[in-house]
C-alpha positions as CSV (number, residue, x, y, z in Angstrom):
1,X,18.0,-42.1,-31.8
2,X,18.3,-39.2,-34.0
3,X,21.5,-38.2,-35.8
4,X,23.6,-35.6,-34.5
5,X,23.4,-32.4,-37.1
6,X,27.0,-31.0,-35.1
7,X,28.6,-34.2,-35.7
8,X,27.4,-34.9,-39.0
9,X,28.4,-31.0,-40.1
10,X,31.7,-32.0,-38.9
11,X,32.3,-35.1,-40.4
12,X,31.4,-34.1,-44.0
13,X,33.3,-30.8,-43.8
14,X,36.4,-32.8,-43.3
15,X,35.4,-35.4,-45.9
16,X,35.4,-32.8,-48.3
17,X,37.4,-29.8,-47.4
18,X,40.3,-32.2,-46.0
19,X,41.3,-33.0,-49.4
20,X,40.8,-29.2,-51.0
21,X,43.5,-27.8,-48.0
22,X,45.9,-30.6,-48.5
23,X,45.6,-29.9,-52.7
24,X,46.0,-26.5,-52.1
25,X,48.8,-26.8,-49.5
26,X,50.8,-29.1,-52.2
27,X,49.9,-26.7,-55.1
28,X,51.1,-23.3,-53.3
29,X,54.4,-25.3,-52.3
30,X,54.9,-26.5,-56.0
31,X,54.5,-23.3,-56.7
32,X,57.1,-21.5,-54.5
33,X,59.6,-24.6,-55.2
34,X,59.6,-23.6,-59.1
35,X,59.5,-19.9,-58.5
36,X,62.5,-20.5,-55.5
37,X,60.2,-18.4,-52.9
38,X,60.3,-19.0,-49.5
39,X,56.8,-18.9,-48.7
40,X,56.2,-22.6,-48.8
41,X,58.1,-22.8,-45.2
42,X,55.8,-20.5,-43.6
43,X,52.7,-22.6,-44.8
44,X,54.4,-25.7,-43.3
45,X,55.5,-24.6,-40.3
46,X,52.0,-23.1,-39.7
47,X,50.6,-26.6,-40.9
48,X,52.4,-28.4,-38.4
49,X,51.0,-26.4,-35.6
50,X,47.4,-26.0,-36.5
51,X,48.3,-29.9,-36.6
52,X,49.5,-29.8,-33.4
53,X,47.2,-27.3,-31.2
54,X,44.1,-29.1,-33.1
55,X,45.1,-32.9,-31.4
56,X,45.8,-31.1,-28.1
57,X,42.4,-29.0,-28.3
58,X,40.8,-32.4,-29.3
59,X,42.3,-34.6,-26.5
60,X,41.1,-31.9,-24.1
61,X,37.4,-31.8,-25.5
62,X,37.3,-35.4,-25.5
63,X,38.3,-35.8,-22.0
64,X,36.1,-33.4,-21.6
65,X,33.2,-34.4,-23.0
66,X,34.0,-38.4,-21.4
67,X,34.0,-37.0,-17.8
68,X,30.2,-34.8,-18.3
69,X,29.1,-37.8,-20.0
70,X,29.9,-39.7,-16.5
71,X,29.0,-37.3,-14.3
72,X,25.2,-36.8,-16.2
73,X,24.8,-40.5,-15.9
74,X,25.7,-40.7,-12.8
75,X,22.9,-38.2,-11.4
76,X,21.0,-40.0,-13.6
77,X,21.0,-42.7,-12.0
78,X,21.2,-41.3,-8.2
79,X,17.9,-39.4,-9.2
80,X,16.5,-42.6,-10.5
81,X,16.2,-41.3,-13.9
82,X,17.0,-43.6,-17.2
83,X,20.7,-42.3,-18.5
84,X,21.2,-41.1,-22.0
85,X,21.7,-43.9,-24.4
86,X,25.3,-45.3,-25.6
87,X,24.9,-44.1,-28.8
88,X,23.8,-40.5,-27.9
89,X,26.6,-40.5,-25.0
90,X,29.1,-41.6,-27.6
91,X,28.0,-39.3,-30.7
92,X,28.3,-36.6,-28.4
93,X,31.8,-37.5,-27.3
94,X,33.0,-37.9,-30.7
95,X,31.3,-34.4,-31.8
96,X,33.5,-33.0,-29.5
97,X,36.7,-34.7,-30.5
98,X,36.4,-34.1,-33.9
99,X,35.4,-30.0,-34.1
100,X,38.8,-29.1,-33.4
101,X,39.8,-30.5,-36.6
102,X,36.8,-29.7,-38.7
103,X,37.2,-25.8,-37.4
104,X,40.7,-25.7,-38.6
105,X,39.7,-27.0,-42.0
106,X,37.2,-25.0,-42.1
107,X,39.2,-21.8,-41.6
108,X,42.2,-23.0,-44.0
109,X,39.8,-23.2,-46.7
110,X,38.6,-20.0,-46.5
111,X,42.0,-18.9,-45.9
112,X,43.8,-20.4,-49.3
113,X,40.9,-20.2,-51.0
114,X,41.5,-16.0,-51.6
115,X,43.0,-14.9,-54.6
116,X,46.2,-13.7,-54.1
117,X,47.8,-11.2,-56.5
């Protein structure tokens, strides 16, 4: 079985660029509690629903993803060929489960990452 490049991709972009957004996040809200802007609450409330729409967009995939992985065993099997193996079946379900997230990560480190003057 070889590795799956998506999944891997995905998995180490939120092992390291998880931390960096959430740093950033609680810097740029220091920041605006000190200075008494009101920008922090913008950031959050956009948090929370990136948050949100990336756990619904996941469920979906995964769902998704668990019924084609049925279906293309099951004609597998009616055609008399040998179905995929667990492992690929299951690294492809959980590639699609977790690119939701990593895309959003992804994007909100490009995002903060901009200077701002």
């Amino acid at each position: 079985m070889t590795p799956n490049r998506g999944l891997g991709r995905d998995l180490i972009s939120l092992w390291f660029e998880a931390p960096m957004v959430i740093a950033m996040r609680t810097q740029a809200a220091a920041m605006e509690m000190m200075t008494g802007g009101s920008k922090s609450s913008a950031e959050f409330n956009r948090m929370v629903t990136e948050k949100m729409a990336a756990t619904a967009e996941s469920m979906v995939a995964l769902n998704l993803a668990f019924a084609q992985q049925a279906v293309d065993a099951s004609f597998a099997m009616a055609s008399g060929r040998k179905p995929a193996s667990a492992g690929r079946t299951a690294e492809k379900i959980a590639e699609a489960a977790v690119k939701p997230y990593s895309k959003r990560v992804r994007s909100n480190v490009r995002r903060l990452s901009v200077k701002k003057d």
